[in-house]
LOTI-524098 format. One line per field, with one value per residue (C-alpha): x, y, z. Coordinates in steps of 0.2 Angstrom, whole numbers, plus 5000, padded with zeros to 4 digits. Layout:
N
x [X ...]
y [Y ...]
z [Z ...]
This chain:
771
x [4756 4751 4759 4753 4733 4735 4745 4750 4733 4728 4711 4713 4724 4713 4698 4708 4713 4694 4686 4701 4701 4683 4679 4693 4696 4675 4678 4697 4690 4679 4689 4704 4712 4717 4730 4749 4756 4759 4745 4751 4752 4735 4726 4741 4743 4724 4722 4738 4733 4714 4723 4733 4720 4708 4722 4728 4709 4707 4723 4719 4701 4706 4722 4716 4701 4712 4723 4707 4700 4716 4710 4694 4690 4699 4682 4675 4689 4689 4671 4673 4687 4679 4663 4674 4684 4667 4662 4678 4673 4657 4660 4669 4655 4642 4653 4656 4637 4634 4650 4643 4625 4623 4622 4626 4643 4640 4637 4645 4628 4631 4646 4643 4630 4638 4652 4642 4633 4647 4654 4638 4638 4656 4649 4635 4644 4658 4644 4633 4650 4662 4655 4650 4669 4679 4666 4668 4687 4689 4689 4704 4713 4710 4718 4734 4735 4735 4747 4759 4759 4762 4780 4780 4767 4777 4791 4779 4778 4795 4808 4824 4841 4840 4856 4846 4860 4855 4837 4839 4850 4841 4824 4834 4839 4822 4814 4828 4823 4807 4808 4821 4810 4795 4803 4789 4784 4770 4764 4753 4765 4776 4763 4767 4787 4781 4770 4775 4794 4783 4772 4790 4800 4784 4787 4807 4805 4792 4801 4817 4810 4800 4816 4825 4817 4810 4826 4844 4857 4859 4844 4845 4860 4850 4836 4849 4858 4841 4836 4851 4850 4832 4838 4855 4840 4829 4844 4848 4829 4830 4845 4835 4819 4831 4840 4829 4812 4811 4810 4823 4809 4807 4825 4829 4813 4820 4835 4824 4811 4821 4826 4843 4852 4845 4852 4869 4863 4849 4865 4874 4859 4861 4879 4882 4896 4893 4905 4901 4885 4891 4903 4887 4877 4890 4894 4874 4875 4891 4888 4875 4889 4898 4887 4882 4900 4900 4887 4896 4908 4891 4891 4884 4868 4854 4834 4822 4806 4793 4786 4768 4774 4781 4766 4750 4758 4760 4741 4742 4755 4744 4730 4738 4745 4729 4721 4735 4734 4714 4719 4733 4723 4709 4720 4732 4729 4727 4743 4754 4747 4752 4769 4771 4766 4775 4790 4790 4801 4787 4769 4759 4747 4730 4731 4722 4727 4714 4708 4692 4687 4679 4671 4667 4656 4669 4687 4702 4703 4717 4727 4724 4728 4740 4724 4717 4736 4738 4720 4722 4738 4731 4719 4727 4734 4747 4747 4758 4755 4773 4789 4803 4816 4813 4825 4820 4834 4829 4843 4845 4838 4835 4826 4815 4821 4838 4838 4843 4857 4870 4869 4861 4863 4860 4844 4838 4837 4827 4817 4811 4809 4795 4779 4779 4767 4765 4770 4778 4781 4787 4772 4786 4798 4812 4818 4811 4792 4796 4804 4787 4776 4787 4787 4770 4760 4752 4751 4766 4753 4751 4770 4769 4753 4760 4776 4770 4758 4775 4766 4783 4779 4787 4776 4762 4767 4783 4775 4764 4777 4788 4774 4772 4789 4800 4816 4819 4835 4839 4856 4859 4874 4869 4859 4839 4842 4837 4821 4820 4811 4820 4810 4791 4798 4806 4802 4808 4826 4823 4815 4806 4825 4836 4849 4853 4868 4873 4889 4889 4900 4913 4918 4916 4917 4897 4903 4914 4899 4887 4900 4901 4883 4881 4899 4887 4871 4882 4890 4872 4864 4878 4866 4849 4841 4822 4816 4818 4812 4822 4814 4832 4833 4849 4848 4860 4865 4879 4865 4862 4870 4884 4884 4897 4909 4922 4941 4942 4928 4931 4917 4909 4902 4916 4917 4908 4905 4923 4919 4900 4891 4875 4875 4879 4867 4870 4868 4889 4888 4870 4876 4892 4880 4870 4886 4892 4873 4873 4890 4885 4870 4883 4892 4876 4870 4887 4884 4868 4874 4886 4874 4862 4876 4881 4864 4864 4881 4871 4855 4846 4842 4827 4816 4818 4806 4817 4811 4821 4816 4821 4818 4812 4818 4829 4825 4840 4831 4818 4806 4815 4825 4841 4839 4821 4810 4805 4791 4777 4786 4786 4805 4807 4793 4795 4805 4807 4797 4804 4797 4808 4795 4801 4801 4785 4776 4762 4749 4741 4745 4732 4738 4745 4753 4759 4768 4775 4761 4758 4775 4768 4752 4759 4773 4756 4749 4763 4764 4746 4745 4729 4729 4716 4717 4708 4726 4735 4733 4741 4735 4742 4748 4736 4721 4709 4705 4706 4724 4730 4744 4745 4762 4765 4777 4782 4783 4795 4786 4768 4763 4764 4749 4752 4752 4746 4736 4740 4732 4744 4737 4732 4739 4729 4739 4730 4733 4720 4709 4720 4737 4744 4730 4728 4714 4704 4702 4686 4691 4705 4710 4715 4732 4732 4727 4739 4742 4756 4769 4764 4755 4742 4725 4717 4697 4688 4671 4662 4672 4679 4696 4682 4671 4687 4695 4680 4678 4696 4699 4681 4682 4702 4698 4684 4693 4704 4690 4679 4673]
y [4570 4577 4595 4596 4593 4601 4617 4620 4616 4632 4629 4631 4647 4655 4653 4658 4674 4680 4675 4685 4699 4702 4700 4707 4722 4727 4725 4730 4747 4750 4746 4759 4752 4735 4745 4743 4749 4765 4773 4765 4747 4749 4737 4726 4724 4719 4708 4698 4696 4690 4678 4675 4669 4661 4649 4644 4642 4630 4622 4616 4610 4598 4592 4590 4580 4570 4563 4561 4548 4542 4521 4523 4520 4531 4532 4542 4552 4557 4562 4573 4581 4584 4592 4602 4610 4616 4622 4635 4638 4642 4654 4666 4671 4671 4683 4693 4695 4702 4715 4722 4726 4743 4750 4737 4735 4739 4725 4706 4696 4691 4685 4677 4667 4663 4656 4646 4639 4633 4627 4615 4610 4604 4594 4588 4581 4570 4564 4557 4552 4543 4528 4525 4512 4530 4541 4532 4534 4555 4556 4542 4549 4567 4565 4555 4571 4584 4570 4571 4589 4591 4593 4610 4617 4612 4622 4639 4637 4633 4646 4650 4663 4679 4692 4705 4718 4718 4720 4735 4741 4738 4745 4760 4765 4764 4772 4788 4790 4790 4805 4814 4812 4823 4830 4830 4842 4838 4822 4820 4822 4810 4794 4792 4787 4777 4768 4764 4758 4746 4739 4737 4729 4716 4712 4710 4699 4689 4687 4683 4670 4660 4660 4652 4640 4632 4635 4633 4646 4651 4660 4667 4677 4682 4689 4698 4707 4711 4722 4731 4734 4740 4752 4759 4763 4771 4782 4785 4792 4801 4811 4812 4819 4832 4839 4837 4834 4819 4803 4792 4781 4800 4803 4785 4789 4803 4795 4783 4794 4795 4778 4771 4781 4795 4792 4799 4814 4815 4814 4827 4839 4836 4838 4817 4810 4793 4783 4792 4787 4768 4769 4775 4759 4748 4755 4754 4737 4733 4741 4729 4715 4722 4726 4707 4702 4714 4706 4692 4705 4712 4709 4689 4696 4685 4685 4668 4670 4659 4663 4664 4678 4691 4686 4691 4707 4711 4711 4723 4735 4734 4739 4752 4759 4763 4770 4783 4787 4789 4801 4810 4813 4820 4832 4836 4851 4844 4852 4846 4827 4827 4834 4820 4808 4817 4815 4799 4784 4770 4776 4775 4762 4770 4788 4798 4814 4821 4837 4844 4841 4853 4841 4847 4838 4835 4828 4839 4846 4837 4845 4850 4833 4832 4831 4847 4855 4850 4856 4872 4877 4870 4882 4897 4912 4922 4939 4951 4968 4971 4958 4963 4952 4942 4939 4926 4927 4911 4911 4896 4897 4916 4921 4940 4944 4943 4958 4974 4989 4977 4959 4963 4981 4980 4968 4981 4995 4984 4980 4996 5000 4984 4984 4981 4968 4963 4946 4935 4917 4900 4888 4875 4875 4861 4865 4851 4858 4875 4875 4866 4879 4894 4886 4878 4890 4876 4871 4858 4845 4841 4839 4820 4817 4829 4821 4804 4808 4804 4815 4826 4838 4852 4867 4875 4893 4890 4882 4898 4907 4898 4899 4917 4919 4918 4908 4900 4898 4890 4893 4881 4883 4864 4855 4850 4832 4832 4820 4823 4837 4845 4834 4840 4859 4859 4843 4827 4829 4847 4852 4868 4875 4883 4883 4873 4878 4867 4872 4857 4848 4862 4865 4859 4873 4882 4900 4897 4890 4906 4914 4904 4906 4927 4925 4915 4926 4940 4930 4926 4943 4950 4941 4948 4957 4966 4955 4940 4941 4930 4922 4918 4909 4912 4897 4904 4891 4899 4903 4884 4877 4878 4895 4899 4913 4915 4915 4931 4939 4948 4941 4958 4948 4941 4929 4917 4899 4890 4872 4869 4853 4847 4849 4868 4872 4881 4900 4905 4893 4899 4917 4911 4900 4916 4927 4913 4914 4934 4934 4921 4933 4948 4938 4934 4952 4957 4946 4949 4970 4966 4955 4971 4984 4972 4973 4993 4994 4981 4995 4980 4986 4996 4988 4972 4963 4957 4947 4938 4927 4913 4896 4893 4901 4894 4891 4897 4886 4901 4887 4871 4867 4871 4873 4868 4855 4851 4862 4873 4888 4905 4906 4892 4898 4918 4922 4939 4942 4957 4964 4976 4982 4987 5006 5016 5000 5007 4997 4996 4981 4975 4961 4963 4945 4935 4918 4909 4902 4920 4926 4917 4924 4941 4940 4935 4950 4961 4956 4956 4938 4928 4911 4900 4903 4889 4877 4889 4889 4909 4926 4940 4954 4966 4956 4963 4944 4941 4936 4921 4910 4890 4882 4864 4855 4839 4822 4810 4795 4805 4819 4834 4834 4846 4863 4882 4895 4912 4928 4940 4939 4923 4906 4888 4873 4857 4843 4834 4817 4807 4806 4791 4797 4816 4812 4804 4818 4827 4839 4843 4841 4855 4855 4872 4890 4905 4921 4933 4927 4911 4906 4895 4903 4891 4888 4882 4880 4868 4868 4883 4879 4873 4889 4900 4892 4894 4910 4913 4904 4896 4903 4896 4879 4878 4882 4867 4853 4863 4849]
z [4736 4751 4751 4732 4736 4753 4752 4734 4726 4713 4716 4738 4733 4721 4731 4747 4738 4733 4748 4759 4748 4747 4764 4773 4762 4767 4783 4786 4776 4792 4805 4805 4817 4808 4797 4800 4785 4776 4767 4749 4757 4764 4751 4749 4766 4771 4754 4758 4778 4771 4759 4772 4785 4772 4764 4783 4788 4771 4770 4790 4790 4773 4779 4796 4790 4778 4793 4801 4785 4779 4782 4774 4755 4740 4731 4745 4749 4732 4731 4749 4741 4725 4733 4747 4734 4725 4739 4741 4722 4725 4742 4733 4720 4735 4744 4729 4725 4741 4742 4725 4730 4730 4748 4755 4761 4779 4792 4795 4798 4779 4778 4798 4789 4772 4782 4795 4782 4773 4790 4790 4776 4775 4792 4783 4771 4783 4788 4775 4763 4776 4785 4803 4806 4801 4809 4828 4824 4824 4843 4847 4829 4837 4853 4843 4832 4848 4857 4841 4844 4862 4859 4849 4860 4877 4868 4866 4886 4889 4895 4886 4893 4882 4885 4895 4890 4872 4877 4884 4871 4857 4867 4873 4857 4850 4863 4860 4842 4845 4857 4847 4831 4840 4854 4867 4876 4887 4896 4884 4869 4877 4877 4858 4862 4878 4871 4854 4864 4874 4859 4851 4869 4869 4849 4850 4863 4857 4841 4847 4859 4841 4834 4848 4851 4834 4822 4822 4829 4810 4811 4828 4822 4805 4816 4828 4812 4808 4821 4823 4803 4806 4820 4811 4794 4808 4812 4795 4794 4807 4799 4783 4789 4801 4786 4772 4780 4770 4777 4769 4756 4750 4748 4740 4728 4721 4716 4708 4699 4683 4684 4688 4670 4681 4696 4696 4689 4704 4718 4708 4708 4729 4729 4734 4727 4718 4727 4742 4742 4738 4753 4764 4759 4760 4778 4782 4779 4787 4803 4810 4808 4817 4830 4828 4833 4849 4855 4861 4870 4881 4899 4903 4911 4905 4907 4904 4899 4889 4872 4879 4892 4877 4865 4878 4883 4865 4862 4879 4872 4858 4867 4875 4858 4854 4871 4869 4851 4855 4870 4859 4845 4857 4867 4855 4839 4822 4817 4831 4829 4811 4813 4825 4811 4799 4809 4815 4808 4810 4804 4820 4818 4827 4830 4818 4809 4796 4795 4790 4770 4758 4745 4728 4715 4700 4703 4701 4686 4672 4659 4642 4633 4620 4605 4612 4614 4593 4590 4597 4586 4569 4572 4577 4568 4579 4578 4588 4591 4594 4593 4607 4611 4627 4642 4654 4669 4681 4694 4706 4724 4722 4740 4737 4754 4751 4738 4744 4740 4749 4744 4725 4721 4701 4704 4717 4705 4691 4703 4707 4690 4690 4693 4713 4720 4739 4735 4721 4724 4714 4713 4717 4728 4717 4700 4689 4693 4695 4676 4669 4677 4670 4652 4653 4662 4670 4690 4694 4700 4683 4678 4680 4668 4656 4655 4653 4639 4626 4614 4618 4607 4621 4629 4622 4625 4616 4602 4600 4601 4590 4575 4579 4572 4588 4589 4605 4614 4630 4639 4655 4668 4670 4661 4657 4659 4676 4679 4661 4662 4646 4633 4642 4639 4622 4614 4607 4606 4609 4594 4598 4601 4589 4601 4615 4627 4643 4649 4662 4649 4648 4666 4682 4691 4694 4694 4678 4670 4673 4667 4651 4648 4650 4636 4625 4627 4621 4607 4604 4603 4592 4579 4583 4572 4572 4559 4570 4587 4600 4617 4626 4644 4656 4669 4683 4696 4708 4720 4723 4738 4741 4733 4722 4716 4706 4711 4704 4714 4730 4744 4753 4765 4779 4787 4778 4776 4769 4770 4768 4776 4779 4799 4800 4812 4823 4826 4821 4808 4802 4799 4792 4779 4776 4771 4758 4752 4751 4742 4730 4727 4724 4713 4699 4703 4694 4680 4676 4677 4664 4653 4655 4651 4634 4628 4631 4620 4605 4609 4611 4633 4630 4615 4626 4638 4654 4666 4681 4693 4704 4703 4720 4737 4751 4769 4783 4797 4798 4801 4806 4788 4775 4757 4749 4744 4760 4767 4761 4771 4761 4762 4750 4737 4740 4722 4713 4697 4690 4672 4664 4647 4632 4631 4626 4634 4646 4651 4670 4682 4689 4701 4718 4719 4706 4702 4689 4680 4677 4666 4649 4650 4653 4639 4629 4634 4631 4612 4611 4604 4607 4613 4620 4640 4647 4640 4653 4672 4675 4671 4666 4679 4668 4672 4687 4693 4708 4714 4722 4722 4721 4727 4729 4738 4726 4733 4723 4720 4717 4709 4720 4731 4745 4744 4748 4742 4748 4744 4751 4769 4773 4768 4767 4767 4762 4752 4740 4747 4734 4736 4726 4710 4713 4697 4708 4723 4725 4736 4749 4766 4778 4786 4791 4787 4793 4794 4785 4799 4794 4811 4814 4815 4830 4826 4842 4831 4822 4805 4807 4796 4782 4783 4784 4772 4760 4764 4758 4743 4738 4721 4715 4723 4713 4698 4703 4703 4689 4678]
């Protein structure tokens, strides 16, 4: 009876949980340095501490004040409790009305008042309910209860033998992470490590000493696989965020992304084995087991020490924590401190890292919505100037720089037959996104909403171009299933195709598989004909890591990489990586020749539009990382976009940089078809707009948020205010600007970055947050 008054009683929680959320989430929300959780488990995290504290505070004062009147009448227990427990009712609503006044969320004299008042008023009514016998009693019945409890708090003073030996191996190991994750290199850099190790020594040893002496053994050997659990998932961070530049929530999210049908298909697309990634949990969760065992093996060394001695210097190390995040933070560039906190296993808890904000006065900009997608077709009427067959070639982790007379001879020559431009570039540097912007014409921060809008009636400009009179064919070395991205770009069930080719099914082998699609394009074109113009994809993947070729094709570039891994980092091994990546190149340059010379034997070559690209680029540790996905560098966004016109075709190219969002428009242009332009984000290379280019770096569990604009010379990096609903942001936040080296340009004034940075690219950012 008493547990189900006193601690499971709805009323006591619910009014806990309004009073702790209303006035802790106020105040936590201007005082920074209450928040230990990651950015996305801010809220949580301060509205389960507030109805944390609030249901400890009322639970306490009504039990102790029922052991307090438990001999006096029923009758007036009863009323106390009654009016007590309309009391909680009643402070929530009064809290409320005061958090929802207009202007008025600053300042704690309110709620000091609210809450002394209710203080008095619970006193007040002890006193005028319970008589004068039970009154005189609450000073002898007080010093019983603190009697009664003298034996757990002697047990908070009393000293207990810890093994001193895995102390010092747990902290050391900690401690080494910590330095291997930022690599300091200045004092100052190195208080971050120091400091967080202490905060962590003081809170080990605090916890361990709770532990041991309030529960059983059991539990002692719980906590202990605990922490060695904790630090072998720290370590596997650490190798995360070192090879991908990911931490390992990141890496685990974009397993999840597509749910769990999608998650062998997300380990094939990173070249994981299923059971190899089964054997890697299993062994995550075995190994602190048998670390647990060992311990018994350690040397006997022990230490004694009180719980009161590990919990005081926690608050200092927590104090210290943040006199050196204060001083970090001060001393430190902007860029460096958040490279610190992006590399960081455990989220500091005080330092801070934002940079300067350009606001606008509308929120970022949404999609076109499905209605006005459908509206927009009812009403138009496409008409084409001229109808050529279309070749889009999108070849797998195809770096610009990497094409020359050597590695990609064939490619070479078309590309300087193309219109030049100083710079082309992916506005994405993963597949998924970088598809949805080529067949969308829209920027990849808006592939989520689009997807989710189940309307899945497939991409605009295809459906224009399929109601001009185009078939639409896609041909895959893998597939589209992939974070089912293939239903946003063709439709339900792939409607807007008329033929759908995924070789994936038919061999395992990448190289065979190219060569399987350029043998079905040909059977394919075999059947083209004037009066029905084709728009046919080739997705090449040989250039993804670990770069293939065929068994059949002689490698010009020796010695190169035999066995591929994830660590191959050094300088030999880097070189050797780059030759299996060049010969890889060489080997689809070849194919796509041949595909070329079959459409000049069908006379199909020169009445064609061409166009080849890369999905995204691919970083060789240029700026700290293999592969992709994982920074805002140029080399992972720096693609070819080569346009090959059909013949007699002249028309002047007014961009000198251009990005996928801008091939549909121009294939627009080419055929002289009219479409509505504000459903599409690009521009077509014949326009005299200004140029800029918009690339984002996707995040797995949000829509992308971070990314670049570049305008050929100087690169912004920023991301928007509002990561988790990028909806929501009304402006930006600076990271970094750079210049064509991609080097930070230092600003010593006043909002120097903000002023540059509007002095840059005012005009595209405010077509981002245009209402």
């Amino acid at each position: 009876m008493y547990r189900k008054i006193f601690f499971l009683n709805p009323l006591i929680i619910l009014s806990s949980i309004a009073s702790g959320f209303i006035v802790m989430y106020n105040w936590c929300s201007r005082h920074p340095y209450l928040v230990f959780f990651s950015p996305k488990l801010v809220v949580w995290g301060r509205y389960l501490l507030a109805m944390g504290l609030f249901f400890l505070l009322f639970t306490a004062i009504r039990s102790f004040i029922e052991y307090l009147t438990r001999n006096t009448r029923e009758s007036r227990r009863k009323l106390f409790f009654g009016l007590d427990t309309l009391s909680c009712l009643c402070l929530a609503p009064i809290l409320l009305h005061r958090f929802y006044i207009p202007g008025r969320h600053e300042g704690n004299r309110y709620y000091l008042i609210v809450i002394t008042s209710w203080f008095l008023l619970k006193l007040i009514s002890i006193l005028v309910i319970f008589e004068w016998k039970t009154l005189r009693q609450i000073p002898r019945q007080t010093k019983k209860l603190f009697l009664k409890t003298r034996n757990f708090w002697s047990k908070f003073f009393q000293k207990k033998e810890h093994n001193l030996v895995y102390f010092t191996v747990l902290i050391t190991y900690f401690f080494i992470l910590q330095v291997l994750a930022i690599r300091p290199t200045t004092l100052t850099s190195s208080l971050i490590p120091l400091s967080y190790t202490f905060l962590f020594s003081s809170l080990t040893l605090f916890i361990h000493a709770l532990i041991k002496s309030y529960l059983p053994k059991f539990y002692q050997t719980i906590l202990i696989y605990s922490f060695f659990l904790l630090c072998t998932l720290l370590t596997l961070d650490y190798l995360s965020y070192q090879l991908l530049n990911i931490h390992m929530n990141e890496s685990l999210g974009a397993l999840f992304i597509g749910g769990i049908r999608q998650i062998p298909q997300a380990l094939e697309g990173a070249d994981v084995q299923p059971i190899y990634f089964l054997f890697s949990v299993l062994l995550t969760l075995f190994l602190p087991y048998l670390a647990t065992k060992g311990i018994s093996y350690l040397p006997s060394k022990s230490i004694r020490f009180s719980i009161i001695s590990p919990f005081i210097l926690s608050f200092f190390a927590l104090g210290t924590c943040y006199l050196s995040d204060d001083y970090v933070a001060k001393k430190l560039p902007l860029s460096q401190t958040q490279n610190f906190l992006s590399a960081l296993p455990i989220y500091p808890f005080f330092i801070k890292s934002e940079g300067e904000k350009i606001n606008f006065s509308h929120p970022l900009k949404s999609p076109p919505s499905s209605e006005a997608v459908k509206a927009a077709l009812d009403k138009s009427k496409p008409v084409t100037s001229i109808t050529p067959h279309i070749f889009l070639i999108v070849i797998e982790s195809f770096r610009e720089d990497y094409i020359n007379e050597k590695t990609a001879p064939f490619l070479n020559s078309l590309r300087e037959t193309s219109p030049q431009f100083s710079l082309t570039a992916s506005n994405a540097n993963v597949t998924h996104c970088s598809l949805f912007t080529i067949y969308n014409a829209l920027y990849p921060h808006h592939w989520m909403r689009v997807r989710d809008q189940n309307n899945m009636t497939g991409s605009f400009p295809l459906q224009l171009l399929k109601k001009a009179g185009y078939k639409i064919n896609a041909l895959h070395s893998s597939y589209f299933k992939y974070f089912n991205i293939g239903e946003s770009l063709f439709g339900s069930s792939y409607s807007i195709l008329d033929l759908l080719y995924e070789a994936k099914e038919l061999d395992s082998n990448v190289a065979k598989r190219d060569q399987l699609v350029l043998t079905k394009s040909k059977e394919l074109t075999a059947s083209f004909t004037e009066e029905t113009p084709q728009l046919t994809t080739l997705l090449l993947d040989s250039t993804h890591h670990h770069y293939y070729w065929d068994t059949d094709f002689e490698p010009p570039f020796k010695p190169f990489l035999k066995a591929f891994n994830y660590t191959n980092k050094g300088k030999v091994q880097l070189e050797l990586t780059k030759n299996r990546y060049r010969n890889s190149i060489r080997y689809v340059d070849n194919l796509v020749k041949d595909f070329c010379d079959h459409l000049k034997s069908q006379n199909l070559y020169d009445s064609s539009l061409i166009i080849v690209t890369g999905d995204h680029g691919e970083e060789f540790m240029e700026h700290g990382h293999y592969f992709h996905g994982t920074s805002l560098c140029l080399p992972q966004s720096q693609v070819p976009i080569f346009y090959k016109f059909p013949e007699n075709f002249e028309k002047k190219v007014g961009k000198s940089i251009t990005s996928h969002v801008d091939i549909f428009p121009t294939i627009f242009d080419i055929l002289g078809l009219q479409y509505p332009k504000e459903l599409l984000d690009g521009e077509s290379i014949f326009s005299d707009k200004d140029s800029y280019i918009l690339s984002f770096r996707p995040h797995h569990k949000h829509s992308p948020y971070q990314f670049f604009f570049h305008n050929g010379k100087e690169k912004l990096e920023a991301k928007f205010t509002d990561p988790e609903n990028i909806y929501d942001s009304r402006g930006i936040e600076i990271i970094a600007i750079k210049d064509l080296e991609e080097k930070n340009i230092p600003f010593k004034e006043l909002n120097g970055s903000k002023n540059k940075a509007l002095d840059l690219f005012e005009n595209p950012l405010e077509d981002l947050f245009m209402k």
